[in-house]
C-alpha positions as CSV (number, residue, x, y, z in Angstrom):
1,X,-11.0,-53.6,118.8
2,X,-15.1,-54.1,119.7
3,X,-16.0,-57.5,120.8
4,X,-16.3,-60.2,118.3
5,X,-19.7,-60.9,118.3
6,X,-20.1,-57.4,117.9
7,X,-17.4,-56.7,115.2
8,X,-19.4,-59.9,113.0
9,X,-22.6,-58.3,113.7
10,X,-21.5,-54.6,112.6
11,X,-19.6,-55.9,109.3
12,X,-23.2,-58.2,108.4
13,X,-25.1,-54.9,108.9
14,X,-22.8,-53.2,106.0
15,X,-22.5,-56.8,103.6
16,X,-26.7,-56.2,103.6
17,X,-26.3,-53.0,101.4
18,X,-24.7,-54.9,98.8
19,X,-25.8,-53.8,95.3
20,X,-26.7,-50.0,96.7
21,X,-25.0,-46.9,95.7
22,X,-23.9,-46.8,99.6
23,X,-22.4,-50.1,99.5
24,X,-18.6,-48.9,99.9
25,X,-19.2,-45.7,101.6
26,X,-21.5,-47.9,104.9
27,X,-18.2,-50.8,104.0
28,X,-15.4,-48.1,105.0
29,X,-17.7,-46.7,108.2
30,X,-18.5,-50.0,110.0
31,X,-14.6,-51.5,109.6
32,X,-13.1,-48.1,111.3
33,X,-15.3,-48.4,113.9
34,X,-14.8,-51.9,114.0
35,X,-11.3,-51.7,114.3
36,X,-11.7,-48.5,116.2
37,X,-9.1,-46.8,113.8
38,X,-9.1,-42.7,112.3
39,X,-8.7,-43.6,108.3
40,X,-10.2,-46.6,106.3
41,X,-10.3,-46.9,102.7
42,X,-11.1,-49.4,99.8
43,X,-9.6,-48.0,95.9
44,X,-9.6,-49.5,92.6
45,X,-6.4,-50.4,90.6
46,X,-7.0,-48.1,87.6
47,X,-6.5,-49.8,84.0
48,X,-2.7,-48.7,84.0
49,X,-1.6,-50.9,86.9
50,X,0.3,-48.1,88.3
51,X,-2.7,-46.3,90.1
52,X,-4.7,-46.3,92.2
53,X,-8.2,-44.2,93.2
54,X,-10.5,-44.6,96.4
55,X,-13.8,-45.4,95.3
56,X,-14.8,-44.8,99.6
57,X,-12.7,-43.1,102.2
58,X,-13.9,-42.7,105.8
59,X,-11.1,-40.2,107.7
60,X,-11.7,-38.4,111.4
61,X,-15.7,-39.5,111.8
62,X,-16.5,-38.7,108.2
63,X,-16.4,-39.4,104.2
64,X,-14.2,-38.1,102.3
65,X,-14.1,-37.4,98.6
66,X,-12.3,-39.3,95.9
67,X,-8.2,-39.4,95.5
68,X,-5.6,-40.7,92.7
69,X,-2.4,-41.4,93.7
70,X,0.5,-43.5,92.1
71,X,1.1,-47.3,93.3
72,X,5.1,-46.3,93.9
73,X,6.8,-45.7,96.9
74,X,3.5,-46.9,99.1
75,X,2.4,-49.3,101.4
76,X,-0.3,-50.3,99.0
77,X,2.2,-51.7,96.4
78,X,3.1,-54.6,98.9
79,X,0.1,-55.5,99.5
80,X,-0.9,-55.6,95.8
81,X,2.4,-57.8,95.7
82,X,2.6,-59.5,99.5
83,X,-1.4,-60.2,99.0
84,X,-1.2,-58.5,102.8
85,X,0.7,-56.2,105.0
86,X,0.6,-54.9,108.4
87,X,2.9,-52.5,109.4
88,X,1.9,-51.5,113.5
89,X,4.3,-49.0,113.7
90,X,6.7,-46.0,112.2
91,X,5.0,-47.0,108.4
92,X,5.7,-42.5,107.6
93,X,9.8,-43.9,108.3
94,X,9.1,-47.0,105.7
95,X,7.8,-44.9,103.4
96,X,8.9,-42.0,103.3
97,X,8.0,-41.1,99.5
98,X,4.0,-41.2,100.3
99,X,2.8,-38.1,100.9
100,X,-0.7,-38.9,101.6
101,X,0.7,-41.0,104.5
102,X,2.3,-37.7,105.9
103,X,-0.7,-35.8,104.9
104,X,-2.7,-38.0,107.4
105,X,-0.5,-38.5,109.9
106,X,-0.6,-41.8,110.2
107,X,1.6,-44.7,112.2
108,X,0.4,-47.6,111.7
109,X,-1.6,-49.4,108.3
110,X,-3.2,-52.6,107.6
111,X,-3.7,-53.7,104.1
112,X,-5.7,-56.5,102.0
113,X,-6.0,-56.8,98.3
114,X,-9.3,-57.5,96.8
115,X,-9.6,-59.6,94.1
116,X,-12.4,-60.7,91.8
117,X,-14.2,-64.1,92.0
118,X,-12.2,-65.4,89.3
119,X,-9.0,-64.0,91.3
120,X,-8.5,-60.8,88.9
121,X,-6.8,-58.3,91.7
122,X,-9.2,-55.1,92.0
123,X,-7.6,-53.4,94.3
124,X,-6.7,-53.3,98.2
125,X,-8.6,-52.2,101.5
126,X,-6.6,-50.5,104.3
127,X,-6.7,-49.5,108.0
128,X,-5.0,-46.5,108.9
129,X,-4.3,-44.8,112.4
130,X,-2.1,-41.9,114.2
131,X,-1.3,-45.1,117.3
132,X,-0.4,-48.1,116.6
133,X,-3.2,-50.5,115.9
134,X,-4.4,-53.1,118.7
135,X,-5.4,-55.9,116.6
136,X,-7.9,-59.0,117.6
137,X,-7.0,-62.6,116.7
138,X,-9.8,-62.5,114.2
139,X,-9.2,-59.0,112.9
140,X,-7.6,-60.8,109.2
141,X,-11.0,-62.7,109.2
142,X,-12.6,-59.5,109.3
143,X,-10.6,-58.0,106.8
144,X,-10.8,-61.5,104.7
145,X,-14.6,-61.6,104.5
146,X,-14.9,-58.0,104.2
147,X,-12.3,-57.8,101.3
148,X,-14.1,-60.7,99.5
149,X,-17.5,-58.9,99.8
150,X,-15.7,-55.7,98.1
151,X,-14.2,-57.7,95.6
152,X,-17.4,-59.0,94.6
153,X,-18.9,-55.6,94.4
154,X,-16.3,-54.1,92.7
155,X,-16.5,-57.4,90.0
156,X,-20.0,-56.6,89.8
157,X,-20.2,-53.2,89.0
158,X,-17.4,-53.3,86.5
159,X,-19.4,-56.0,84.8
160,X,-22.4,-53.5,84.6
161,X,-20.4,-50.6,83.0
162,X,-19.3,-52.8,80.7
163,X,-22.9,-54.1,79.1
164,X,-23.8,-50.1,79.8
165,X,-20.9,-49.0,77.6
166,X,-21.4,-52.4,75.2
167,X,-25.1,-51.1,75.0
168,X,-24.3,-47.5,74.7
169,X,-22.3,-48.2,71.7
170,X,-24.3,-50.5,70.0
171,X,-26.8,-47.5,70.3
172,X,-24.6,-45.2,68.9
173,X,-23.9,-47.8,66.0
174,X,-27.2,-48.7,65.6
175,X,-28.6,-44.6,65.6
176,X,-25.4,-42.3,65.2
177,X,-23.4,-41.6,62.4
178,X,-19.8,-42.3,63.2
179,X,-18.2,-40.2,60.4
180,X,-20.1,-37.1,61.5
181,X,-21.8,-37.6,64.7
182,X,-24.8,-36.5,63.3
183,X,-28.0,-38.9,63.2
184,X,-28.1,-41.3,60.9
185,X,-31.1,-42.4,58.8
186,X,-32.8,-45.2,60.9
187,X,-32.4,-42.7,63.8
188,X,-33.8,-39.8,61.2
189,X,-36.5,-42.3,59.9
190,X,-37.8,-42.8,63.0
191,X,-37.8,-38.8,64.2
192,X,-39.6,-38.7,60.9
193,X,-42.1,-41.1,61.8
194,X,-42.9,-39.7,65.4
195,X,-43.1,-36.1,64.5
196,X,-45.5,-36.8,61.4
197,X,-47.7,-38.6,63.7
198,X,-47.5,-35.4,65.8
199,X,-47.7,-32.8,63.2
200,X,-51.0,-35.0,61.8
201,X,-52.8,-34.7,65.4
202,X,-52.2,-30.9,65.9
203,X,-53.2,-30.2,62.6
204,X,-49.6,-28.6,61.8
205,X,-46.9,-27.9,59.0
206,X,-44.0,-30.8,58.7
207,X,-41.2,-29.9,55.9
208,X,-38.1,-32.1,54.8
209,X,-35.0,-30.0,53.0
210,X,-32.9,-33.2,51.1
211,X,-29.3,-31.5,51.0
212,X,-27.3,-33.2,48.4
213,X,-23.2,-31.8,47.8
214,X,-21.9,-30.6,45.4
215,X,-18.1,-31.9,44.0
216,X,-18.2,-34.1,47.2
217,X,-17.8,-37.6,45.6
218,X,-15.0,-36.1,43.2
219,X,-13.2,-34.8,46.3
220,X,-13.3,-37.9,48.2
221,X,-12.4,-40.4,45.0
222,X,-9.1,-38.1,44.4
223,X,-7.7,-37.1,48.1
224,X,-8.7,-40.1,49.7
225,X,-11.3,-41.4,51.8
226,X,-10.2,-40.3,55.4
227,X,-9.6,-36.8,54.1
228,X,-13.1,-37.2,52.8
229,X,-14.4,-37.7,56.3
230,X,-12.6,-35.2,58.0
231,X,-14.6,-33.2,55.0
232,X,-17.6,-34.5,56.2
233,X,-17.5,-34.2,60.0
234,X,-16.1,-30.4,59.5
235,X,-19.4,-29.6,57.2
236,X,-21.4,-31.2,60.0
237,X,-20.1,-29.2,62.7
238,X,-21.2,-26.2,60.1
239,X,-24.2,-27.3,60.1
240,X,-24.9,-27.9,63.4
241,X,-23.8,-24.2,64.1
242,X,-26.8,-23.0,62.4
243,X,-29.2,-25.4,63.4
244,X,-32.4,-23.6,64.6
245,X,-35.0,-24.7,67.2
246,X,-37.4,-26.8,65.9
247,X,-35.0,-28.4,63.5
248,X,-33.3,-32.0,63.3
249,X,-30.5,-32.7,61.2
250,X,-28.9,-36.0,59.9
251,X,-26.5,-37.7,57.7
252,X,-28.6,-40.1,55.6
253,X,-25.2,-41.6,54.2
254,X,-22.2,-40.5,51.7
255,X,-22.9,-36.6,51.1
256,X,-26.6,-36.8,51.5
257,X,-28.1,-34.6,54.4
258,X,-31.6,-34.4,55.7
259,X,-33.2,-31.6,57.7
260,X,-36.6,-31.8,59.2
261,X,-38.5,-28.3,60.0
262,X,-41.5,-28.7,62.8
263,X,-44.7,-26.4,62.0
264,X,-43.4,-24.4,59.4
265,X,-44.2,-22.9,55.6
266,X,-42.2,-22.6,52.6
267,X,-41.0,-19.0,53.3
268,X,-39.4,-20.4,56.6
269,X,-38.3,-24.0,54.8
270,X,-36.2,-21.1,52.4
271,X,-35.0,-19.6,54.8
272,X,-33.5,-22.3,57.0
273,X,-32.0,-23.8,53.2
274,X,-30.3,-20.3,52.5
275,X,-28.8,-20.5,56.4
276,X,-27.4,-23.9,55.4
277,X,-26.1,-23.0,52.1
278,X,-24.4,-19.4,53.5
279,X,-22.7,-22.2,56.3
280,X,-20.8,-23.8,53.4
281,X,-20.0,-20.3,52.2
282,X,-16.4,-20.1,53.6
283,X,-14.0,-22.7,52.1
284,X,-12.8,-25.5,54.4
285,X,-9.6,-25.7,55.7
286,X,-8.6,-29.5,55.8
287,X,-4.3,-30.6,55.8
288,X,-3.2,-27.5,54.6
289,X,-5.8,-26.9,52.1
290,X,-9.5,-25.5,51.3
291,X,-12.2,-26.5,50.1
292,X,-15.4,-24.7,48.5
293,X,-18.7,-26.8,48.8
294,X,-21.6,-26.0,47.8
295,X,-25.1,-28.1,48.1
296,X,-28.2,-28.9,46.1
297,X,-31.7,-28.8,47.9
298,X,-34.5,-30.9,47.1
299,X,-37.5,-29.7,49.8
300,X,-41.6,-31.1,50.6
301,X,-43.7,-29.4,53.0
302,X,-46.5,-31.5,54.5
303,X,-49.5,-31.6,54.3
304,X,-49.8,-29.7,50.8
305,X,-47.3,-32.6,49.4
306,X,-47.4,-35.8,50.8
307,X,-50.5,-37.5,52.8
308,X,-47.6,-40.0,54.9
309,X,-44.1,-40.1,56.2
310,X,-42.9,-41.9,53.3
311,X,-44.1,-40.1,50.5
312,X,-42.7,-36.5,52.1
313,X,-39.0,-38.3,52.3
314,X,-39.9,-39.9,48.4
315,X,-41.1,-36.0,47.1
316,X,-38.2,-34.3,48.6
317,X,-35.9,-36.4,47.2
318,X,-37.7,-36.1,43.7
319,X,-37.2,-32.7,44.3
320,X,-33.5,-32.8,45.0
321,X,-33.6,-35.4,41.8
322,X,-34.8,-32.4,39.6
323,X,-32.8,-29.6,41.3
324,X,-29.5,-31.9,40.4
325,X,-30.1,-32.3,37.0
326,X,-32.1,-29.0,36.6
327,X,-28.8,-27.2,37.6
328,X,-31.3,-24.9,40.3
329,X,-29.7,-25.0,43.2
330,X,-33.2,-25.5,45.1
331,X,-36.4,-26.9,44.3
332,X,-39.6,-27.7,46.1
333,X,-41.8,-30.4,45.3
334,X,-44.3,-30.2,42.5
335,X,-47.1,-32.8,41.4
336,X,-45.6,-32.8,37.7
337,X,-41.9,-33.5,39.3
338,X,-43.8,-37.1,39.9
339,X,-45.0,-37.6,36.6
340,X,-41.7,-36.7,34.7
341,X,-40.2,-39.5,37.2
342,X,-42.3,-42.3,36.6
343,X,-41.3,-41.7,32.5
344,X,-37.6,-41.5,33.6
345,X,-37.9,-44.5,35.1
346,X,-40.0,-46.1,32.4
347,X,-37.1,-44.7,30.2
348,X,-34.7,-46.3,32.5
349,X,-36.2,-49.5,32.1
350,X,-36.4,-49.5,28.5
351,X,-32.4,-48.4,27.8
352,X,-31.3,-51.1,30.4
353,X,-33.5,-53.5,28.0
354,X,-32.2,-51.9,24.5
355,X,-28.6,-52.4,25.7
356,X,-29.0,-55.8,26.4
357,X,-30.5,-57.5,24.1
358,X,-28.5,-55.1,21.3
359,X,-31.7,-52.7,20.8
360,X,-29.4,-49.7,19.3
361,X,-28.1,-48.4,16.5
362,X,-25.3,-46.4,15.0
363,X,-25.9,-43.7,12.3
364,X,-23.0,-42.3,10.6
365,X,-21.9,-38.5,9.6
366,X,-19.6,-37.8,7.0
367,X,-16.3,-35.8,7.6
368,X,-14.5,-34.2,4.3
369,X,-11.7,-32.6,3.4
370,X,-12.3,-28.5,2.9
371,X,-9.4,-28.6,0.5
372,X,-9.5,-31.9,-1.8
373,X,-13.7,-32.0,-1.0
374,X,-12.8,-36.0,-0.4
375,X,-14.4,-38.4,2.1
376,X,-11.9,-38.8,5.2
377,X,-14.2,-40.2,7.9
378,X,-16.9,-40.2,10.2
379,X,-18.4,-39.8,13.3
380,X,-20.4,-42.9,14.8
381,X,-23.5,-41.4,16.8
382,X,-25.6,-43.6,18.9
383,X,-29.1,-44.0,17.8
384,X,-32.2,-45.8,19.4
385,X,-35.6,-46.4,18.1
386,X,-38.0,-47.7,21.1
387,X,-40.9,-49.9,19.9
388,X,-42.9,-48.0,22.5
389,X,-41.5,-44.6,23.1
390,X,-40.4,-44.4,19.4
391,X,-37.0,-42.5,18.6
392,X,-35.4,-41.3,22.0
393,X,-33.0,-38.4,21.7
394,X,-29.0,-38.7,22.8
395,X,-30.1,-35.9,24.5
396,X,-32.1,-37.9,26.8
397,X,-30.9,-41.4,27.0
398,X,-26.9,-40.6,26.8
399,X,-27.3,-38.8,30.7
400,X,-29.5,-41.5,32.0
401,X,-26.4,-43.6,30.7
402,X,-24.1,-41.5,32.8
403,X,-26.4,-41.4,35.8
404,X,-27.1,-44.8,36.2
405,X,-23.7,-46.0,35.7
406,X,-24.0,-47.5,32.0
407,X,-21.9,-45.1,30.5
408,X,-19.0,-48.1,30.3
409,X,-21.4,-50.3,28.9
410,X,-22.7,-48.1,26.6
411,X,-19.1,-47.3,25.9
412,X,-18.3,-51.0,24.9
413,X,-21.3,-51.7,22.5
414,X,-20.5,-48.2,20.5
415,X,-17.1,-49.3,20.2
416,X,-17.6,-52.7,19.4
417,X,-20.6,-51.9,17.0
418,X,-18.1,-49.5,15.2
419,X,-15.5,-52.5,15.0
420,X,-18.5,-54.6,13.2
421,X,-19.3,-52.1,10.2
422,X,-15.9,-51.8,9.4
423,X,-15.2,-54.9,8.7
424,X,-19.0,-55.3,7.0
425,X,-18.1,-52.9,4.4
426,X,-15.2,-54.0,3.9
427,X,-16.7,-57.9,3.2
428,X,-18.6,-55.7,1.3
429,X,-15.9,-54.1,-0.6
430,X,-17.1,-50.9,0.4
431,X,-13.6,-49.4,1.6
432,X,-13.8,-46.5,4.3
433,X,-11.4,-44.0,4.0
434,X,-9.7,-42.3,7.1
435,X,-10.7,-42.7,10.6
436,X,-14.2,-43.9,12.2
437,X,-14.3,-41.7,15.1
438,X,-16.4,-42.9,18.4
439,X,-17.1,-40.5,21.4
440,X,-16.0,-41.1,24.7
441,X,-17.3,-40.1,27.9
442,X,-15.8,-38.3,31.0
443,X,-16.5,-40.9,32.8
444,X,-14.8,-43.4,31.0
445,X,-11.7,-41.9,31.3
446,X,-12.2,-42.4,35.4
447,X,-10.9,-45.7,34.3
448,X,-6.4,-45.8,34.5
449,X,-6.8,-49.1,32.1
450,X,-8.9,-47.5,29.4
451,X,-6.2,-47.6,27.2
452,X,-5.9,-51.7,27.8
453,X,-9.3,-51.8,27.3
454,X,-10.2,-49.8,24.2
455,X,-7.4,-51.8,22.4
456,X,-9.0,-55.6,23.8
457,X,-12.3,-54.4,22.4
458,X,-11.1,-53.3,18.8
459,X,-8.2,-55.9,18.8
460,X,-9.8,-57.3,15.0
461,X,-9.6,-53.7,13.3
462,X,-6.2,-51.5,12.3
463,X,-5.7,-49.1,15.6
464,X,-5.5,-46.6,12.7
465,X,-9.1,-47.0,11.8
466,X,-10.4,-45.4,15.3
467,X,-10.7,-42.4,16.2
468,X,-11.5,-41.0,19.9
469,X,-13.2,-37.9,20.2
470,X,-12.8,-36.5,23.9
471,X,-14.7,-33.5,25.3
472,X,-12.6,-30.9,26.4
473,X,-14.2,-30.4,30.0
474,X,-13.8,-34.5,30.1
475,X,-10.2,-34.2,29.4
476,X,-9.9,-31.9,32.2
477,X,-12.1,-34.0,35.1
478,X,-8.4,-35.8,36.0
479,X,-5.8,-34.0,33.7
480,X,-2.6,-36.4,34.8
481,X,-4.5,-39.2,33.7
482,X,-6.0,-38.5,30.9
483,X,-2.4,-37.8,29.3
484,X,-1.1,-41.4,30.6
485,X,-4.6,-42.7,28.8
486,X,-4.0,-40.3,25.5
487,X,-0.3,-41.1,25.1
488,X,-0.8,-44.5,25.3
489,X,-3.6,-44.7,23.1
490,X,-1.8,-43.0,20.5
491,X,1.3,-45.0,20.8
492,X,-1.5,-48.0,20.0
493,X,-2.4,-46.3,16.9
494,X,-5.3,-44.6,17.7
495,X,-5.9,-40.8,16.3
496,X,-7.3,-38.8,18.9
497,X,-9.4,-35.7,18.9
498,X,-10.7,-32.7,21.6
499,X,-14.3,-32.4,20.9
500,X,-16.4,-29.2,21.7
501,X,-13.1,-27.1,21.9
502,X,-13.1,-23.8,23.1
503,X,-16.1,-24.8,25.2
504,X,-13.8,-26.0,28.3
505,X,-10.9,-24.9,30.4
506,X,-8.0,-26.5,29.6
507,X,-4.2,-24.9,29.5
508,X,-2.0,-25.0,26.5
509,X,0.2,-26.4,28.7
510,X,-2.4,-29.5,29.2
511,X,-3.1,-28.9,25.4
512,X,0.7,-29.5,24.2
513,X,0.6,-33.1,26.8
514,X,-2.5,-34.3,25.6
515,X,-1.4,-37.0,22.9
516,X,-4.2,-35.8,20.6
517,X,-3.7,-35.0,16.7
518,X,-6.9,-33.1,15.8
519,X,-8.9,-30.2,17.6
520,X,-13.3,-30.4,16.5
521,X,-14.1,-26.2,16.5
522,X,-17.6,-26.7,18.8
523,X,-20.7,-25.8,16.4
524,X,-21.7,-23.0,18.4
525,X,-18.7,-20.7,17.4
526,X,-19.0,-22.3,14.0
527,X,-22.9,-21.0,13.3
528,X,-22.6,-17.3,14.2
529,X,-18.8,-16.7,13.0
530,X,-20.0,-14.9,9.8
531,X,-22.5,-12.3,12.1
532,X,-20.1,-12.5,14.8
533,X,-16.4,-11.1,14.9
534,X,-16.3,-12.3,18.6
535,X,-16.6,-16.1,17.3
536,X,-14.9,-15.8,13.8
537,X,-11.8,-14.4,16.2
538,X,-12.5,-17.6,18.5
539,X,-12.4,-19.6,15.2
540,X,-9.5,-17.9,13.6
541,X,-7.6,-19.0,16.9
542,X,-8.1,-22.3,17.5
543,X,-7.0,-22.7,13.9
544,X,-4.1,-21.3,14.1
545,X,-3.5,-22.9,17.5
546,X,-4.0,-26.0,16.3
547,X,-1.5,-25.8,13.5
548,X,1.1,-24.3,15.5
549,X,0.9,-27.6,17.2
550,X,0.7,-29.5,14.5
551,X,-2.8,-30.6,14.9
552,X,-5.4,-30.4,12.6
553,X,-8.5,-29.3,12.6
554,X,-12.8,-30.3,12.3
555,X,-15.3,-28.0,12.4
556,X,-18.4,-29.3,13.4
557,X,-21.8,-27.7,12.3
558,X,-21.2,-26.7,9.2
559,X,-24.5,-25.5,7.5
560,X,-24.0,-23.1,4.8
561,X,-21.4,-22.7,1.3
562,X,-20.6,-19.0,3.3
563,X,-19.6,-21.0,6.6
564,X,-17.6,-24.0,4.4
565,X,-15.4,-20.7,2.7
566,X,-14.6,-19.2,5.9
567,X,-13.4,-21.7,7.5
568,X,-11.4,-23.0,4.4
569,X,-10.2,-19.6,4.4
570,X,-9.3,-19.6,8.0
571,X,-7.2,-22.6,7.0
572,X,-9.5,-25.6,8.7
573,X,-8.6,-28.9,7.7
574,X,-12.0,-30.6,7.8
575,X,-15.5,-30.1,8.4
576,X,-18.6,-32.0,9.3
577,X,-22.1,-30.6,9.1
578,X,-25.5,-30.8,7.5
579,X,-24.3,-28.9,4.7
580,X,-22.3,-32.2,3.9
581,X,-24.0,-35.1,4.8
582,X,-26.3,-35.5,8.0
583,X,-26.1,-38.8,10.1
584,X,-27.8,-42.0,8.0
585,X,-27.7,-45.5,9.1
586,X,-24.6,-47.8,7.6
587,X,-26.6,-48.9,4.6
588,X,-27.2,-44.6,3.3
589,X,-24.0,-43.8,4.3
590,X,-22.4,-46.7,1.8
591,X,-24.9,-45.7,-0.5
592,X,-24.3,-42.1,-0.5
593,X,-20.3,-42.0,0.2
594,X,-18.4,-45.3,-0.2
């Protein structure tokens, strides 16, 4: 070894590039020439305990790149448990099972462990020569301070990796969808932001395409939410395969995409939607199954329809607003898609307001009996008169209903209203004969405790007094569980009928396990069977279906003395219609019927 003084001054020299890049490499140099030995080395213990890999390796006069190799059956597992080891001769013989030992032919080996300022072992330093080593006295003082240094180091840059990584995931939180591993919106907001100041200042085009799916949310509430994001990340991936230049494309949240076009026109902003939409085309394969998707697009192109950032993201999701409800598949911003809006929302407002403070009515329409000509029910339709907007058709108000979620509510007050009149007339002495039927929604029948519930909210009426008229598409939105709901309804008490038949898709086989007792002929095969063989042949089936069953039937939309014979001929139980009575507020209808 070099002369103290000299071996001090040498391992200073390499302690002063602490916090470099070079740091280990200059380390590794100065202690084999301090020690005047071929091979010197520092690794890091790797997170398994069982590793190990040189993060600096100095070997014949000259770096060497990074190794891994196993703890077992070396040297450096003593000193990881002896703290040190110095083996001045025949160490190939004591350890025969490390190869890299052979590979460098070495005889003797001096090892340290480094260690953390808080003591955590980090990993070991080593000597390493062909002849035996001729230590100094102070060559473990050497190794001691140097060790230390390398420890600290080590410590150091772990530490820094660590707030790196704790910062690169709070990024990826904070701008990256973690479903998807798309953009999210804050990160999609803000690319907005910059490239509308960009597109303003060069005078060019900006468009947003809002890309809403299709059957998405009904998909994920029946197979499950994890299957639901494997859905997702897999129609990400699809999308990011067709992503052009110029484009940016993010998950805004649920199944709600965004795509942002740089200088381009509405040709182009079709273009890139039809690319997206042919993506989707092939169904996706997910646990053994596929699934067809298709999407909605809402689009705005700046500056023809927006003046700011905000109002292009607002206008294309207007747009996407009317495409939904439209049933187009695409639609670009218009001025009037604003204006229609704003009285949606005014609507909105108002219904919210009416079903609160109990601002609707029921109307009543008579159901008779084609063969006696007797009274043997009704329907219960909702009616509301605004103060402001005046009457507001079911048309209008009942999808809001389903859109905004009030579709429950309104539900509940229908129901409940019904359960009032009954008992009015009858303190009346007005007696109702038959059933009082009340429509229920698709989405009601989303809820498994419906049953529970219908029978809570008519618990002061006969179960026999209700009817529940059921769409057939609404029947078939979750087949299983509508017959658990219909079968126990029934078993309640409750008559049950499947309105708008012929109209959905549902199997006999369904047909025979629904627990309902009456099929309603939809009006619309009803109105043309006389011109039409094609519908008297629809009508003439569902009748006969019906009483092969054992159901009976209603024909709704009765209009004509022809239309009454024909069906009475056809063998139809009952009918409802303006021939017969049209729907009249509770007063009328005692008036006119009870």
């Amino acid at each position: 070894m070099m002369a103290p003084e000299d071996a001090f001054r040498l391992l200073a020299d390499s302690l002063g590039s602490t916090g470099t890049p070079r740091v280990f490499d200059l380390l590794v140099e100065r202690l084999a020439a301090i020690f005047e030995a071929e091979h010197a080395l520092i690794a890091e213990l790797l997170p398994d305990g069982e590793t190990l890999r040189t993060v600096a390796g100095w070997s014949q006069g000259q770096l060497q790149p990074a190794v891994t190799y196993p703890l077992a059956g070396t040297p450096c597992a003593h000193v990881l448990d002896d703290q040190a080891c110095h083996y001045p001769d025949n160490v190939c013989a004591r350890f025969p099972d490390d190869p890299l030992l052979r590979e460098m032919g070495v005889t003797s080996y001096m090892g340290v462990p480094i260690k953390a300022p808080d003591g955590q072992l980090l990993g070991l330093m080593a000597i390493l020569d062909s002849q035996p080593l001729a230590l100094a006295d102070y060559a473990p003082e050497v190794l001691r301070i140097a060790a230390a240094q390398a420890g600290a180091e080590l410590a150091r840059q772990a530490a820094e990796r660590e707030r790196r990584s704790s910062h690169h995931r709070i990024e990826q939180l904070a701008f990256w969808d973690s479903v998807t591993g798309l953009p999210n919106r804050r990160h999609f907001m803000e690319r907005l932001n910059d490239s509308f100041d960009r597109a303003s200042r060069q005078g060019s085009a900006l468009g947003l395409v809002y890309l809403d799916l299709q059957r998405f949310r009904q998909i994920n509430d029946t197979q499950g939410h994890a299957l639901g994001d494997r859905l997702l990340a897999a129609i990400a991936a699809r999308f990011g395969a067709v992503t052009a230049p110029g484009e940016f494309v993010a998950r805004l949240g649920g199944d709600e995409f965004m795509v942002l076009l740089m200088d381009t026109d509405p040709a182009a902003m079709a273009g890139a939607i039809e690319r997206y939409r042919r993506s989707l085309s092939p169904p996706i394969p997910i646990a053994e199954r596929r699934f067809a998707i298709a999407a909605s697009a809402g689009a705005a192109l700046f500056p023809s329809d927006a003046e700011d950032a905000q109002s292009l993201f607002q206008h294309a999701s207007i747009a996407l607003n009317h495409a939904k409800r439209s049933g187009d598949r695409t639609r670009f911003f218009s001025p009037s898609m604003a204006d229609e809006l704003y009285q949606r929302e005014v609507l909105q407002v108002r219904f919210i307001d009416a079903l609160a403070r109990n601002g609707l009515s029921l109307h009543f329409q008579p159901q008779f009996c084609l063969v006696s000509g007797k009274l043997i029910g009704a329907e219960a339709l909702c009616r509301w008169q605004d103060d402001t907007l005046g009457w507001v058709s079911p048309g209008d108000f009942i999808p809001l209903a389903e859109e905004q979620g009030l579709i429950g509510r309104l539900g509940d007050w229908v129901l409940d209203a019904a359960c009032r009149q009954l008992e009015r007339w009858e303190a009346q002495g007005k007696a109702f004969p038959g059933r009082l039927c009340v429509n229920v929604s698709a989405q009601q029948m989303d809820d498994p405790q419906l049953a529970e519930h219908v029978q809570r909210l008519t618990a002061r009426v006969a179960p026999g007094r209700i009817g529940l008229e059921l769409t057939e598409s609404g029947l078939m939105r979750n087949p299983d569980q509508t017959v658990s709901i219909t079968r126990a309804l029934r078993a309640a008490g409750f008559g049950m009928a499947i309105d708008d038949f012929g109209t959905g898709y549902s199997s006999l086989t369904y047909l025979k396990r629904f627990a309902a007792d009456t099929l309603k002929i939809d009006m619309s095969f009803v109105q043309d069977m006389l011109e039409s063989s094609h519908d008297r042949a629809i009508v003439a089936t569902i009748i006969a279906m019906a009483q092969t069953l054992g159901m009976r039937t209603v024909a709704e939309g009765v209009e004509t003395h022809d239309q009454a014979e024909a069906l009475k001929a056809l063998g139809c139980s009952g009918v409802q219609g303006f021939y017969f009575g049209r729907p009249v507020d509770a007063d009328s209808f005692a008036a006119h019927w009870l």
